[in-house]
C-alpha positions as CSV (number, residue, x, y, z in Angstrom):
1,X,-14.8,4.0,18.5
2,X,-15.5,1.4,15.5
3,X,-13.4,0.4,12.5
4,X,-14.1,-0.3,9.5
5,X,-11.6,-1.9,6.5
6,X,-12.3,-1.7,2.7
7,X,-10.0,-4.5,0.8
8,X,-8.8,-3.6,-2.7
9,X,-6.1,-5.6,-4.8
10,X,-3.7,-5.3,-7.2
11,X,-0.8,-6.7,-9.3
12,X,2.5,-5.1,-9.6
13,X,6.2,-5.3,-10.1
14,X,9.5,-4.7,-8.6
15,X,13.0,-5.4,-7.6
16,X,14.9,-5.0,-4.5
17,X,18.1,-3.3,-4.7
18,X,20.4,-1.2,-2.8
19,X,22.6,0.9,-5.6
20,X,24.9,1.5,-2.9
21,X,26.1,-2.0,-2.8
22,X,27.8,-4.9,-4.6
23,X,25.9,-7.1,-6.7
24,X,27.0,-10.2,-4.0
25,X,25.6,-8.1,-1.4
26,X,21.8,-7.0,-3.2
27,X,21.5,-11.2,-4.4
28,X,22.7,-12.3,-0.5
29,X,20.3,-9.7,1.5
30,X,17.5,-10.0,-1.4
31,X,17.8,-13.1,-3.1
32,X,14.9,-13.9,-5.9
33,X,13.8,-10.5,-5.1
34,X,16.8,-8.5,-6.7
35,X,15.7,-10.2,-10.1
36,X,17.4,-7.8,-12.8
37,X,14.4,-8.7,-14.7
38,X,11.9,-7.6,-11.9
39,X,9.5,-10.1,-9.9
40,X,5.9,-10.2,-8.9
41,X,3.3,-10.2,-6.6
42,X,-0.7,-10.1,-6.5
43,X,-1.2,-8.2,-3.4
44,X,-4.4,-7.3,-1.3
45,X,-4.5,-3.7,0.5
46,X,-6.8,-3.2,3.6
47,X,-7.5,-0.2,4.7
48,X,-8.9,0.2,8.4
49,X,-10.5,3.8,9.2
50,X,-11.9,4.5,12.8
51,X,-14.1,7.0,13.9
52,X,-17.5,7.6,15.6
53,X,-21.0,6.3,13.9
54,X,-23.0,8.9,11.8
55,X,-26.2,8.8,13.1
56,X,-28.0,9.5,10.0
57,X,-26.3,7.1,8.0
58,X,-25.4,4.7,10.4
59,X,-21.3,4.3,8.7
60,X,-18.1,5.7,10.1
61,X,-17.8,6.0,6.3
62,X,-18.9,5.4,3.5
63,X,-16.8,2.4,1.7
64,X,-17.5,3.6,-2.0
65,X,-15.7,6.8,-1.0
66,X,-13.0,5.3,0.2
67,X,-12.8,2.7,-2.7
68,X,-13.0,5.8,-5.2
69,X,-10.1,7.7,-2.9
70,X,-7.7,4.3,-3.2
71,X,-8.9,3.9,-6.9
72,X,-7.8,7.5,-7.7
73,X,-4.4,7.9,-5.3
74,X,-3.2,4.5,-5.2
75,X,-4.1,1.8,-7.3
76,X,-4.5,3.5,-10.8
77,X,-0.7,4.3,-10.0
78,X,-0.2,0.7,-9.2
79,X,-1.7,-1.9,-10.5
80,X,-0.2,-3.6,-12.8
81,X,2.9,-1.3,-13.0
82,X,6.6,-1.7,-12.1
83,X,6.8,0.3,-8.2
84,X,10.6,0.9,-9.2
85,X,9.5,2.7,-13.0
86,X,6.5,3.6,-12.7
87,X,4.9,5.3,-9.4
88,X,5.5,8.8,-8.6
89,X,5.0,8.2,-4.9
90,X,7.3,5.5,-4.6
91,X,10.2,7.1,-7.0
92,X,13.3,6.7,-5.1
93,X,12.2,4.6,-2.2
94,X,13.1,0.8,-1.9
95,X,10.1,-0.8,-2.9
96,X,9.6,-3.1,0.3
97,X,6.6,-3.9,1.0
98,X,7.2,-2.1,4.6
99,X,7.8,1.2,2.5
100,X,5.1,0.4,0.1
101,X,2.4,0.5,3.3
102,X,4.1,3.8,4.7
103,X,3.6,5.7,1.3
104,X,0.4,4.4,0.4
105,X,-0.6,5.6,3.8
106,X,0.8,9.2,3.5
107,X,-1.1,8.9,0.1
108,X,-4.9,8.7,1.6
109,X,-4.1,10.3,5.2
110,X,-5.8,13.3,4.5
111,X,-8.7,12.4,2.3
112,X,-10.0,9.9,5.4
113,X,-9.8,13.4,7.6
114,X,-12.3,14.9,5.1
115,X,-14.6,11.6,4.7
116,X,-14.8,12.3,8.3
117,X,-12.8,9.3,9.6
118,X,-9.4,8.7,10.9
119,X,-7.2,6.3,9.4
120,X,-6.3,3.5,11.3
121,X,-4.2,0.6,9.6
122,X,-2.6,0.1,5.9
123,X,-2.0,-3.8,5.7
124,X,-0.5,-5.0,2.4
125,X,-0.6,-9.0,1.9
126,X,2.2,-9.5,-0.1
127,X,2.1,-13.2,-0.4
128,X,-0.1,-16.1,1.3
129,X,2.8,-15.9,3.9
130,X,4.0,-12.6,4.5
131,X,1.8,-9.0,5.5
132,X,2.8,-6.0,6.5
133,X,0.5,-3.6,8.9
134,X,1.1,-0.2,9.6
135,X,-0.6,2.1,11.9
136,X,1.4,5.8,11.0
């Protein structure tokens, strides 16, 4: 078994809020993050596949489809957008990064099984500080 990661980045926008609470509540649990006027963040994705090595081509798989796969399903939708407005795929879900990592992943699941691969790992860097890996 080998892995492979292609890195990709992106620039986008959000808030955190919970409409469900007080105003006190969002600003305590969220702080700068619960801007009314939205906040944000240049972020890197990685995206770790695993599989067996082709013999003929010598890849697990092949990067450039991958890169065209996060292109088309992911970061079209998100770069340089507002999570909370503007992406269908994260319409209604707090946009953590946590969640951001599980929907991203639920976005390219199946087009790795068709490259022939298995995906592994989404890992967001949100800041210099603070990532968030997850492995489905």
């Amino acid at each position: 078994m080998i892995f492979i990661t292609r890195r990709e980045r992106f620039s986008a926008a959000h808030k955190l809020w919970n409409q469900n609470w007080s105003d006190e509540k969002n600003f305590s649990t969220f702080g700068k993050c619960a801007n009314p006027n939205w906040h944000g963040h240049n972020y890197e994705l990685f995206v770790t596949v695993k599989g067996s090595i082709d013999p003929d081509t010598g890849f697990v798989a092949d990067l450039k489809e991958i890169g065209k796969i996060l292109k088309e399903k992911v970061i079209s939708k998100i770069d340089h957008k507002n999570l909370n407005l503007d992406c269908d795929f994260m319409k209604d879900v707090m946009t953590s990064t946590e969640n951001l990592a599980v929907e991203i992943w639920n976005q390219i699941k199946s087009d790795m099984v068709t490259l022939g691969c298995e995906l592994h790992c989404v890992k967001i860097t949100e800041t210099e500080n603070q990532y968030v890996e997850y492995f489905g």
